[in-house]
C-alpha positions in Angstrom: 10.6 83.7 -40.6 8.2 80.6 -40.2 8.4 79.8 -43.7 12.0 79.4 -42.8 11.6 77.6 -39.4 9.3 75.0 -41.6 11.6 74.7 -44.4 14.5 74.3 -41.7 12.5 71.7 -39.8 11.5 69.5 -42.6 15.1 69.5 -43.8 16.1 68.1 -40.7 13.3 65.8 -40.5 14.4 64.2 -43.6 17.9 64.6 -42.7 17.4 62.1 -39.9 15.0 59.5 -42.4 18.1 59.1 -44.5 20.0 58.5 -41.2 18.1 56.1 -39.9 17.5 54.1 -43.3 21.4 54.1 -43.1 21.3 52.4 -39.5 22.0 55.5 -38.1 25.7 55.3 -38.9 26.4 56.0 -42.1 25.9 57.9 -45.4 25.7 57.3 -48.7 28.4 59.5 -51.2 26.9 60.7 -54.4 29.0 57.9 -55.9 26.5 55.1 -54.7 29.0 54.4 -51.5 28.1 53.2 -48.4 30.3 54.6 -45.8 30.8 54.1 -42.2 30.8 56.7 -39.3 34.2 55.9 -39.1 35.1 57.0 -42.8 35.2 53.4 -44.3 34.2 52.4 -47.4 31.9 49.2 -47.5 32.2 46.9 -50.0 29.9 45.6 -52.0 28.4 42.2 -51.0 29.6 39.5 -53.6 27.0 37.9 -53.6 24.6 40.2 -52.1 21.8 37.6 -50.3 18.3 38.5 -49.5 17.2 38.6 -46.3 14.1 39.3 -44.6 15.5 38.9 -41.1 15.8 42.1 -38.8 18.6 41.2 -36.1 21.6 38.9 -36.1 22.5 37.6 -32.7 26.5 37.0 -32.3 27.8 35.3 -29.5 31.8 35.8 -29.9 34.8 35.8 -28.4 36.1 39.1 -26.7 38.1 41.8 -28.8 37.3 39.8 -31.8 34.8 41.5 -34.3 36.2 44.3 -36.5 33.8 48.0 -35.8 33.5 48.1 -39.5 32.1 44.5 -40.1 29.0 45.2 -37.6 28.3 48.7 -39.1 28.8 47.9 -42.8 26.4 45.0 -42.4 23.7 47.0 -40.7 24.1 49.5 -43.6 23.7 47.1 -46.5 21.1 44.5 -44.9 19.1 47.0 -42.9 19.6 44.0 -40.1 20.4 45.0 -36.6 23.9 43.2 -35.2 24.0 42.3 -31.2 27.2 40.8 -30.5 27.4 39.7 -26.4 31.0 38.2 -26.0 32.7 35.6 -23.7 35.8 34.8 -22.2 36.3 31.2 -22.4 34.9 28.0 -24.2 32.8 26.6 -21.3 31.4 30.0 -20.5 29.9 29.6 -24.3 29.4 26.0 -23.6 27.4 26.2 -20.4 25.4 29.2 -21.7 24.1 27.3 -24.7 23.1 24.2 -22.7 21.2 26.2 -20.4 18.7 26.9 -23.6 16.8 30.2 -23.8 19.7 32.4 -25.7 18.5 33.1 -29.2 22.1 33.2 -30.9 23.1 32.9 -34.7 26.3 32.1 -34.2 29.3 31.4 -31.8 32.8 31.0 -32.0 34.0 27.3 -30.6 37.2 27.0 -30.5 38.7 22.9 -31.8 38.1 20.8 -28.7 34.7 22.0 -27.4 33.1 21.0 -31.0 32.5 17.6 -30.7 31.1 18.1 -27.0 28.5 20.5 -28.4 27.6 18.4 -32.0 27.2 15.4 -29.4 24.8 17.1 -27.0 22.6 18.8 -30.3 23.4 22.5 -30.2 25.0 23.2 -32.9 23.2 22.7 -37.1 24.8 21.2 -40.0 25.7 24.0 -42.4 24.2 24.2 -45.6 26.9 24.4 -48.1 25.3 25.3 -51.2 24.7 29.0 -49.7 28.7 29.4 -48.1 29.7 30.6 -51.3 32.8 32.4 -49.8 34.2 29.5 -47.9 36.3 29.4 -51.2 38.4 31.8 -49.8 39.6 29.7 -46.7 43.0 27.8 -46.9 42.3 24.0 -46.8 45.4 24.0 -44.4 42.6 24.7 -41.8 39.7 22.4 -43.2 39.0 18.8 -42.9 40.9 18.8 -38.8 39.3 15.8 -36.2 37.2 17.7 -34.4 34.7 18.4 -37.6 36.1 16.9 -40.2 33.9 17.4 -43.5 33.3 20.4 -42.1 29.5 20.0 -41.5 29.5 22.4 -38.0 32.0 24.6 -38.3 33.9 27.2 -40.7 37.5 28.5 -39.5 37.9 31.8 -38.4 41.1 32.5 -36.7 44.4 30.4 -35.6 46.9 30.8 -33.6 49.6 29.3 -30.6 49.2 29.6 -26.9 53.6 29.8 -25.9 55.4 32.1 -23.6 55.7 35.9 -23.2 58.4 37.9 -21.5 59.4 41.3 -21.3 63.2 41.3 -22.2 63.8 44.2 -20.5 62.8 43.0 -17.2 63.3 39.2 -17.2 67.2 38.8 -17.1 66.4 34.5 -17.0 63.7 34.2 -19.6 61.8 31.1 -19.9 62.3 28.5 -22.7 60.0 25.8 -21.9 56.4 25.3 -20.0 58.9 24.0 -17.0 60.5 27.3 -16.4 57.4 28.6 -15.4 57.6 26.9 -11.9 61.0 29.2 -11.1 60.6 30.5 -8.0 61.8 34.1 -9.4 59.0 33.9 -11.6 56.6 34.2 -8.4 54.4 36.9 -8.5 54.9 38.3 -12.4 52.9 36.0 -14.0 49.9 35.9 -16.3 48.0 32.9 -17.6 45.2 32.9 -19.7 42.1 32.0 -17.9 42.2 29.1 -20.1 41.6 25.2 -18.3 42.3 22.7 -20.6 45.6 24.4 -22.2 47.0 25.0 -18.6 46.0 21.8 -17.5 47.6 20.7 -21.3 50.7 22.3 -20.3 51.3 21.1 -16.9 50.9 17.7 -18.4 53.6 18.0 -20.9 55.9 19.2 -18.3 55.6 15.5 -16.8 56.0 13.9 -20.4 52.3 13.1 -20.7 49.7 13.9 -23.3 47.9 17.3 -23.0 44.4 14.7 -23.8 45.2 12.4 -21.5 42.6 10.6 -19.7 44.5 8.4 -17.4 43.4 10.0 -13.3 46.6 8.9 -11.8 48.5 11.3 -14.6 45.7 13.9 -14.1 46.4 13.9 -10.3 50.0 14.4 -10.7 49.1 17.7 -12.9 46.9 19.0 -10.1 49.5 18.2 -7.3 52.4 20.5 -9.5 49.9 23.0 -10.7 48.6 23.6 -7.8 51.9 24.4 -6.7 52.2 27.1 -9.5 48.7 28.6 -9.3 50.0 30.8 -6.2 52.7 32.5 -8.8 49.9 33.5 -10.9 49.5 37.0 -10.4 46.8 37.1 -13.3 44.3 34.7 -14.9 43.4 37.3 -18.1 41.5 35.8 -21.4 40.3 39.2 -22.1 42.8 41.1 -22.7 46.3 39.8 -21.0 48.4 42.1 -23.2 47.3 45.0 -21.0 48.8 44.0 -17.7 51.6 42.9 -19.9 52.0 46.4 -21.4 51.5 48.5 -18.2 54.2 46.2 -16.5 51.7 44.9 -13.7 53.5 41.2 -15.0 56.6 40.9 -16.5 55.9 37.0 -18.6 53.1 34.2 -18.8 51.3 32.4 -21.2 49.1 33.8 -24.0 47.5 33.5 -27.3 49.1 35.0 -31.0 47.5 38.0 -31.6 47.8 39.3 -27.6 51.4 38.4 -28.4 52.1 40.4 -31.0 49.8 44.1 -30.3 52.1 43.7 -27.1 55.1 43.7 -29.5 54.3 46.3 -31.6 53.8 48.5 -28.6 57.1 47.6 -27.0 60.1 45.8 -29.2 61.1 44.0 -25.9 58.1 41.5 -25.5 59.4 38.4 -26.8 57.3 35.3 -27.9 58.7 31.7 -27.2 57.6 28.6 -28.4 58.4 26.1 -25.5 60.7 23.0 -25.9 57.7 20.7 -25.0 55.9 22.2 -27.8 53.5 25.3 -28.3 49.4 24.8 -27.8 47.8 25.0 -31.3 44.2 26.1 -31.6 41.4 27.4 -34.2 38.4 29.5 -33.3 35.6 28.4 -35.5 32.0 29.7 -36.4 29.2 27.5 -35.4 25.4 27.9 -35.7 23.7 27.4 -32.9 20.5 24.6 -33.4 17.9 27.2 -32.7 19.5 30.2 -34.2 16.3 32.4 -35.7 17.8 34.2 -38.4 19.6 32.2 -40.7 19.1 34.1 -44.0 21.1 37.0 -41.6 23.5 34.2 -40.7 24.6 33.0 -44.4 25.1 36.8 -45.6 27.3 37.5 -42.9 29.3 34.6 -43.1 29.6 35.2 -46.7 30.1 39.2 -46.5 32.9 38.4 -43.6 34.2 36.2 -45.7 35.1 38.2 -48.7 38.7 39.3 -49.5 38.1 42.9 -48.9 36.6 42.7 -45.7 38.1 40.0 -43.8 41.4 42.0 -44.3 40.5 44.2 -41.3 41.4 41.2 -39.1 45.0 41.4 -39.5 44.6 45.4 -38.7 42.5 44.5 -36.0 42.9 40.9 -34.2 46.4 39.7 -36.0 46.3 35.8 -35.1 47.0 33.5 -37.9 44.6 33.9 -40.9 42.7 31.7 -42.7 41.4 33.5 -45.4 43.6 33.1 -48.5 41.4 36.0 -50.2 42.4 38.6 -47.0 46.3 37.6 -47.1 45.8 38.4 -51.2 43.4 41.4 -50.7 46.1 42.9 -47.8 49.3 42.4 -49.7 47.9 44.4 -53.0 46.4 47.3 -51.0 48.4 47.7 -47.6 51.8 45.9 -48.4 52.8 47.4 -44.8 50.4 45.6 -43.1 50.5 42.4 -44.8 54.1 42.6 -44.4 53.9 42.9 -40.8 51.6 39.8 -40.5 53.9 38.0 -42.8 57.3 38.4 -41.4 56.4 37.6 -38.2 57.0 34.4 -36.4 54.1 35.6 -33.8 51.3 35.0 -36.6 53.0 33.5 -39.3 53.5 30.5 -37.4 56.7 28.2 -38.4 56.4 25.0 -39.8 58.6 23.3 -37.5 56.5 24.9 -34.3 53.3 23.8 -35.8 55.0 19.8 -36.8 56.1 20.1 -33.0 52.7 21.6 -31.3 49.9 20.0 -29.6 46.4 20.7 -30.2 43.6 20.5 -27.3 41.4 17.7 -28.1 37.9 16.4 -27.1 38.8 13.8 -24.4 34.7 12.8 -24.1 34.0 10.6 -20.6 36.9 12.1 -19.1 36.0 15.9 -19.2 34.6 16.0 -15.9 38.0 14.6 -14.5 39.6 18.1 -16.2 36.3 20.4 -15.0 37.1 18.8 -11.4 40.9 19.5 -11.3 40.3 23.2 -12.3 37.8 23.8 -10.1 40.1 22.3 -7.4 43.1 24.1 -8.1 41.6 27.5 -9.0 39.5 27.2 -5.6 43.4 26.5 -3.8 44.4 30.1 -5.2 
């Protein structure tokens, strides 16, 4: 009997060593395979890059990381992911200018780049070890905010339009105007998003979402504060919930929030406003300081791949970048890719794109936008 007990224990002692060289959430098939808790099938890195790093620090948006992309990556590198998330650019921002957070990367959406390049926090890329940024479209390369690309990569589009539940909303909304209906009171949600709401309320009085004229910036406070006591909901983590569970019947939000609340009910309808939707792009970014940058390149470049980057559209469907995913998704999960495709959610129209307005840097004048928010949020 303790021959047995012995042989027992050491089984299980070795048992967990192969665990734990696995990253504790995984196994190996007899095949070579790396395989997650989960059941999926890591693919090989292409390249695989060396790295003597540990950890890898991300600093991302919320609901945005594919489960299989952190544990895959632990499983291959033997590095340690921590991903901390946030809810808005200038929660990032103001984060990162404090100093003392050792991040690898962050996700800065279009108009907050140039802010951060000025003020030093974010590193020049070094191209020659981005192997895999051959798999992003050029349609979302080269834009104002970074425009040889030196601090930032793409990683997700999309629009910021209107939502309504068709069911429930007998008048639905077609413009940014509409919003202001006084039957709208009380059902709203807006994404807890400043400079696109500010953007919005501008166009409703004809002017540029950028603008940096104070007497057109005043008029947007005096009309948004009058719709800022409609808002049932400021939500930038997940606004297709309240949506979903009919706490708000129509608002404002992002692609991909759009369409998960579509596929769970037919009746959610996405709009893109006469005054034009909001476009955007979510972009990764290496902090100044980051300490692990041999981490940094191989997930960029493992993300990157065709067969990994797929997991997006199952995951987080906004508009996708990555050529290699769209072609990787359409020749192994045609349903999927079909999905994505067809729609007019994440497929974005040309015509809506030639029409929309992008969020730019507006420089001097920020503090005039950080002033009106603060102002009108604090009227609420």
């Amino acid at each position: 009997m303790k021959t047995r007990f012995w042989q027992l224990l050491a089984l299980l002692v070795a048992l967990g060593l192969v665990l734990a060289a696995c990253g504790g959430g995984g196994t190996a098939s007899t095949g070579g395979q790396v395989i997650t808790s989960g059941g999926f099938v890591c693919p090989e890195p292409s390249p695989r890059m060396e790295v003597t790093s540990k950890e890898l620090n991300l600093f991302v948006w919320t609901e945005y990381i594919p489960t299989e992309w952190k544990e895959c990556f632990e499983l291959i590198y033997g590095v340690k992911v921590n991903h901390d998330e946030y809810s808005s650019n200038e929660e990032m921002y103001a984060k990162l200018s404090a100093g003392g957070a050792n991040y690898d990367l962050v996700q800065p959406t279009d108009y907050i780049v140039g802010l951060m390049v000025r003020q030093g926090l974010l590193q020049k890329f070094d191209a020659a070890r981005l192997p895999n940024k051959a798999n992003l479209d050029p349609n979302y390369m080269g834009f104002a905010f970074d425009p040889n690309n030196d601090y930032t990569i793409p990683y997700q589009a999309g629009t910021e339009a209107l939502i309504y539940n068709a069911d429930k909303v007998a008048n639905p909304p077609a413009s940014w105007a509409d919003l202001w209906r006084p039957e709208y009171a009380g059902r709203l949600v807006f994404l807890d998003d400043s400079r696109a709401t500010i953007g919005l309320t501008l166009l409703t009085l004809g002017y540029d979402p950028n603008t940096k004229d104070p007497a057109q910036l005043d008029e947007a406070k005096a009309k948004l504060r009058e719709l800022v006591p409609n808002i049932k909901l400021f939500d930038s983590d997940s606004p297709k919930t309240a949506l979903i569970a009919g706490d708000v019947d129509l608002g404002m939000t992002w692609t991909g929030e759009a369409f998960v609340a579509q596929q769970e009910n037919p009746a959610f309808q996405y709009v893109y406003p006469t005054e034009g939707a909001i476009l955007w792009q979510d972009n990764w970014a290496i902090p100044a300081n980051a300490p692990n940058l041999d981490a940094v390149y191989a997930w960029l470049n493992y993300t990157m791949q065709g067969d990994v980057f797929w997991l997006m559209l199952r995951d987080f469907p906004y508009t996708n970048p990555n050529i290699a995913a769209l072609e990787y998704a359409r020749e192994n999960d045609p349903e999927l890719y079909t999905a994505y495709i067809e729609s007019p959610i994440t497929n974005t129209p040309r015509e809506v794109i030639e029409k929309g307005h992008r969020i730019d840097d507006v420089g001097e004048a920020l503090p005039l936008y950080d002033q009106l928010w603060t102002e009108v949020k604090g009227s609420d």
